[in-house]
ROVEXVEX-551274 format. One record per residue (C-alpha): residue in three letters; x, y, z; residue number from 1. Coordinates in steps of 0.05 Angstrom, whole numbers. Layout:
N
+------+--------+--------+--------+------+
: resn :     px :     py :     pz : resi :
+------+--------+--------+--------+------+
:  ALA :      X :      Y :      Z :  NUM :
...
+------+--------+--------+--------+------+
***
This chain:
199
+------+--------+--------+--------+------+
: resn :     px :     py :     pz : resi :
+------+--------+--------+--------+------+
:  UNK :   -457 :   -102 :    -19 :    1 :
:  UNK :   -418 :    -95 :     46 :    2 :
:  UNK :   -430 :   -138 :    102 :    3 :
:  UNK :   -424 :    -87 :    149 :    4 :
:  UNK :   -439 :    -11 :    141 :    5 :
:  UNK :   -391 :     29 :    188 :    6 :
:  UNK :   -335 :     -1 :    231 :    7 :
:  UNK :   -383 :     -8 :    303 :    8 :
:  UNK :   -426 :    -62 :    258 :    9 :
:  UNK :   -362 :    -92 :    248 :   10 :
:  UNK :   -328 :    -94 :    305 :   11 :
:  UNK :   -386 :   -124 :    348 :   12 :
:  UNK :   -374 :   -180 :    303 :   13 :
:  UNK :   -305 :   -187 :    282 :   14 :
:  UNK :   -240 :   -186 :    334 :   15 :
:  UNK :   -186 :   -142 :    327 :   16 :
:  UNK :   -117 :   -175 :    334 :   17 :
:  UNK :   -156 :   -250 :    297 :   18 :
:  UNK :   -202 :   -228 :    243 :   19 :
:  UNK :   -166 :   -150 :    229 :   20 :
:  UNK :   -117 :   -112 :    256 :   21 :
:  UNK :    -95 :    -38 :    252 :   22 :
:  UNK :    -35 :     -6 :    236 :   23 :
:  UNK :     -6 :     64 :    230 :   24 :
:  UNK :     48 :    106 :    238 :   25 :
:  UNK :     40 :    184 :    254 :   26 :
:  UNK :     99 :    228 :    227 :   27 :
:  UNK :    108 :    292 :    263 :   28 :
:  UNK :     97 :    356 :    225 :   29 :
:  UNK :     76 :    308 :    169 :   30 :
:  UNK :     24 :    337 :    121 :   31 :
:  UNK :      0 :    283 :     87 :   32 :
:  UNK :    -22 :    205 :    102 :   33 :
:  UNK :    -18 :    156 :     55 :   34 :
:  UNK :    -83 :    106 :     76 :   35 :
:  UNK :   -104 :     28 :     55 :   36 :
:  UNK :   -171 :     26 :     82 :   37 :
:  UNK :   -174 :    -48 :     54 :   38 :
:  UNK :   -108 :    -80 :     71 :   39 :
:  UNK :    -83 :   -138 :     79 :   40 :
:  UNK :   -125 :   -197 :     49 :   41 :
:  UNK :   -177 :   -160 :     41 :   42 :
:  UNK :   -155 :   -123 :    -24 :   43 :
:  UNK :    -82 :   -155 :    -29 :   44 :
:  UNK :    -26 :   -117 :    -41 :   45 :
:  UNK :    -51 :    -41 :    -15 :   46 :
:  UNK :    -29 :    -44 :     47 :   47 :
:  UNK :     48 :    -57 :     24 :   48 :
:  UNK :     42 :      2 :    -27 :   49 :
:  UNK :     13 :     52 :     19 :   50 :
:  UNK :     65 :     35 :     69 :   51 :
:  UNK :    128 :     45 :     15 :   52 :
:  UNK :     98 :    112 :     -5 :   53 :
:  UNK :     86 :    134 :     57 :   54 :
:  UNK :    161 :    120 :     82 :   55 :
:  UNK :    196 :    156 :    126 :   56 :
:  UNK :    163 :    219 :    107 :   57 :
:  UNK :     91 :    213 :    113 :   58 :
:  UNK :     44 :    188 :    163 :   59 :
:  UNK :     16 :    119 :    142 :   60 :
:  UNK :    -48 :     76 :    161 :   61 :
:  UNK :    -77 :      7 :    148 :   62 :
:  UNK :   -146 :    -31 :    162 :   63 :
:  UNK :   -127 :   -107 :    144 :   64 :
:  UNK :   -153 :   -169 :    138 :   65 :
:  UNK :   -115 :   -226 :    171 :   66 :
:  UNK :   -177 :   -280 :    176 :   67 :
:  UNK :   -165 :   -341 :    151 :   68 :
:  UNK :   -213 :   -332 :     90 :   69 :
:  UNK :   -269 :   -287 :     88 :   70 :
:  UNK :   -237 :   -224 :     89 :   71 :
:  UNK :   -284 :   -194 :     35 :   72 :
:  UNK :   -329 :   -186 :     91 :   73 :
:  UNK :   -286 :   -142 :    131 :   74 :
:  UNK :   -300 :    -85 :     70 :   75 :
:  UNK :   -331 :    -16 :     91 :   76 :
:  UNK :   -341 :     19 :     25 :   77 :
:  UNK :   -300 :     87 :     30 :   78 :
:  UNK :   -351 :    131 :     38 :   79 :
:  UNK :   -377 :     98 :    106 :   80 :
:  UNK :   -307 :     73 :    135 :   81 :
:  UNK :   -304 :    102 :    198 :   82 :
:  UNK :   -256 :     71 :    234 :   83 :
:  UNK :   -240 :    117 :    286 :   84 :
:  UNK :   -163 :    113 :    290 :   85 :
:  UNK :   -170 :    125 :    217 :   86 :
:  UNK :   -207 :    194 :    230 :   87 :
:  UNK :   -169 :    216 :    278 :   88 :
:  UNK :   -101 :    218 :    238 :   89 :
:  UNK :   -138 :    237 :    171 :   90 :
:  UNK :   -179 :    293 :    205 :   91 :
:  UNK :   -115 :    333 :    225 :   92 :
:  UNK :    -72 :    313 :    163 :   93 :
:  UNK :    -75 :    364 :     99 :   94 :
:  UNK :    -69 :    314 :     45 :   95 :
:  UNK :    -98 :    249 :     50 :   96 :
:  UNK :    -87 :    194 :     -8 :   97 :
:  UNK :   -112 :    124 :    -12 :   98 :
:  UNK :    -98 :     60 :    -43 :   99 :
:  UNK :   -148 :      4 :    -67 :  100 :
:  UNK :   -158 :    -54 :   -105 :  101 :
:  UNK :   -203 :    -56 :   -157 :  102 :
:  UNK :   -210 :   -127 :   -181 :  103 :
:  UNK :   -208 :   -124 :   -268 :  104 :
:  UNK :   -145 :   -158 :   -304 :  105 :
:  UNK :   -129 :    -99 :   -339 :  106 :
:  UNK :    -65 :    -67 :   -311 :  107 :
:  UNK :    -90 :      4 :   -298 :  108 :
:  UNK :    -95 :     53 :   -247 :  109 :
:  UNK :   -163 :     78 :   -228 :  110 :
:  UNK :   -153 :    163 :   -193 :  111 :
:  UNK :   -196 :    201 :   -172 :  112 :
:  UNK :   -206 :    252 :   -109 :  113 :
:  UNK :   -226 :    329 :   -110 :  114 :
:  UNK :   -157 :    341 :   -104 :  115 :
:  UNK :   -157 :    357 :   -185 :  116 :
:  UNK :    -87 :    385 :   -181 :  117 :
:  UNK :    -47 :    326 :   -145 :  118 :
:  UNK :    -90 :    282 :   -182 :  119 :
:  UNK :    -50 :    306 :   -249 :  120 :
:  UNK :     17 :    311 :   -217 :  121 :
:  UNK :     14 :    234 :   -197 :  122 :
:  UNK :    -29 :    211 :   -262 :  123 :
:  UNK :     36 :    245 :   -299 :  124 :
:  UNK :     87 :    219 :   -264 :  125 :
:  UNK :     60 :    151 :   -266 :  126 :
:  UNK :     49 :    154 :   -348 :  127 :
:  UNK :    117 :    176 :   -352 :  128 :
:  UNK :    135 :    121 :   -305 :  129 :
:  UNK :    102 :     79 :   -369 :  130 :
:  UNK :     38 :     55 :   -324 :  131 :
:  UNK :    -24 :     66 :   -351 :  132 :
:  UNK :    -83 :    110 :   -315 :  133 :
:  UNK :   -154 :    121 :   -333 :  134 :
:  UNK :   -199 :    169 :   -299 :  135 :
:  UNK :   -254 :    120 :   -280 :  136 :
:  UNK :   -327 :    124 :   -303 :  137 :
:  UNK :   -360 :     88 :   -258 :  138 :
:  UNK :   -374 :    136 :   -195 :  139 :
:  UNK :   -352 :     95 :   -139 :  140 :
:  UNK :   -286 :     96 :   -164 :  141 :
:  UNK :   -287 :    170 :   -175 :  142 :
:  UNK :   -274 :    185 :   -102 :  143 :
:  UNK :   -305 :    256 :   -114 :  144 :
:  UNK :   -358 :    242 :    -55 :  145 :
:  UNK :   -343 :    290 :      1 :  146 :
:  UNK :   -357 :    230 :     50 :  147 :
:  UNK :   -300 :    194 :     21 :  148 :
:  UNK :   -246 :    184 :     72 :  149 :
:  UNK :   -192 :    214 :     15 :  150 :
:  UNK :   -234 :    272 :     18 :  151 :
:  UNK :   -246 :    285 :     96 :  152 :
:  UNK :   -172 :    315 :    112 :  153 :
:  UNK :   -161 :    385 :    135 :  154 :
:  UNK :   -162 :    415 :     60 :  155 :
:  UNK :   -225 :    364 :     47 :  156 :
:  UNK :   -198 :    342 :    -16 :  157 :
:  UNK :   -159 :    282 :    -35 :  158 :
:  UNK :   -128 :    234 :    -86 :  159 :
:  UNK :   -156 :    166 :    -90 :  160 :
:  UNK :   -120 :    105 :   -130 :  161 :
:  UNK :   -153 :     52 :   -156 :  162 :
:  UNK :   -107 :    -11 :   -173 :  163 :
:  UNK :   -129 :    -65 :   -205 :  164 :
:  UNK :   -106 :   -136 :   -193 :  165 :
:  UNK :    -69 :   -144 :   -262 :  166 :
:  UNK :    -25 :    -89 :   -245 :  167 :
:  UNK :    -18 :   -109 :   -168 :  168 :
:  UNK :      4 :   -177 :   -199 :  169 :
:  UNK :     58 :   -142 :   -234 :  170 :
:  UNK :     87 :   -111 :   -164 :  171 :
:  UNK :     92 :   -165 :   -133 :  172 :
:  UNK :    113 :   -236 :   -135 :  173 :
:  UNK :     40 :   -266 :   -126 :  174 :
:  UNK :    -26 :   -229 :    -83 :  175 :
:  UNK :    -22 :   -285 :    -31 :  176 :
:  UNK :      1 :   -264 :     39 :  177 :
:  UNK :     74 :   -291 :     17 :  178 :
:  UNK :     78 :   -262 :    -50 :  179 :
:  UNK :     59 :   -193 :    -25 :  180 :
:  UNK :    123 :   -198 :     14 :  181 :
:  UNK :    176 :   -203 :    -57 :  182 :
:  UNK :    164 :   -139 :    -89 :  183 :
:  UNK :    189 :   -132 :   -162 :  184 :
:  UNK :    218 :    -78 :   -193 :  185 :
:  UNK :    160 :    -46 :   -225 :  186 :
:  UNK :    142 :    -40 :   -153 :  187 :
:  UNK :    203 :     11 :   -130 :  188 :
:  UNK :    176 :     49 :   -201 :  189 :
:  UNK :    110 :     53 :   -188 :  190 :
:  UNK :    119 :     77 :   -111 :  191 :
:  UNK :    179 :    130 :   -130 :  192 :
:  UNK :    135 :    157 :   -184 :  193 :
:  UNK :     76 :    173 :   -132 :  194 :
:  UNK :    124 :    202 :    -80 :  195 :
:  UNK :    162 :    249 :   -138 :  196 :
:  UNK :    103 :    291 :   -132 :  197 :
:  UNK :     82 :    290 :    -56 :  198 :
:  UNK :    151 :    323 :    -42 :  199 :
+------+--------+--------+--------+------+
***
């Protein structure tokens, strides 16, 4: 259960710049923003992979958690996040994707969206990558729910991604703040695989 349901409950609480900070970058002419919603220690590890897919050639955001410890608290399940920032640059992009953290020890990934036709291209390319991806049962990590910020760009469909922390362990060196930062080379696979198909 979150602690706070939209991002006005939070921020009457929690101070931007000590508990969370916001970053993004808008790409002119860019169709498509890559989004961690959940960043930095909040669901470790998302906010580096949306930022490498994103690259040069997409626009990029990221709601993080830099509190000390805590930073569960700072989640606003996807269908409420609100942040407006956020909105703004997803509500004039075509083609919104987002990354989470999903916490089993399997090393999957979780997609979903009511984009059904990107949702393919990347679940292929990242099988052929050899990663493993399940459509998930369980319906919050379907992302099918029009309310879902994946799902609230101009074409109001999107691809959510669901990573789990036993394959975010094997991107990076560790999911502490300092691990995060030594990337391994599954990591360069698993982001060119995703950005193969958003060219």
């Amino acid at each position: 259960m979150d602690t706070y349901q939209n991002f006005q409950q939070l921020s009457q609480n929690e101070k931007e710049g000590v508990d969370f900070r916001i970053r993004q970058r808008v790409v002119d002419d860019a169709q498509t923003v890559i989004v961690a919603p959940h960043g930095g220690d909040i669901e470790p590890g998302t906010s580096e992979i949306a930022e490498a897919i994103a690259g040069d050639d997409f626009s990029f955001y990221a709601f993080e958690g830099i509190k000390p410890d805590g930073n569960g608290n700072l989640h606003i399940t996807s269908t409420r996040f609100d942040e407006p920032r956020c909105l703004e640059l997803v509500q004039t992009s075509e083609r919104v994707v987002t990354i989470h953290g999903e916490e089993s020890d399997d090393p999957v990934v979780y997609i979903g969206g009511r984009d059904v036709r990107l949702r393919r291209r990347i679940g292929a390319a990242l099988r052929k990558a050899g990663f493993v991806v399940r459509v998930p049962r369980r319906s919050p990590l379907r992302g099918e729910d029009p309310r879902n910020i994946c799902n609230r760009g101009i074409s109001r469909k999107g691809v959510q991604l669901e990573l789990s922390a036993g394959l975010r362990r094997t991107l990076f060196e560790s999911l502490t703040g300092c691990g995060c930062r030594k990337r391994t080379a599954r990591f360069d696979g698993f982001v060119s695989a995703i950005r193969s198909t958003l060219t």
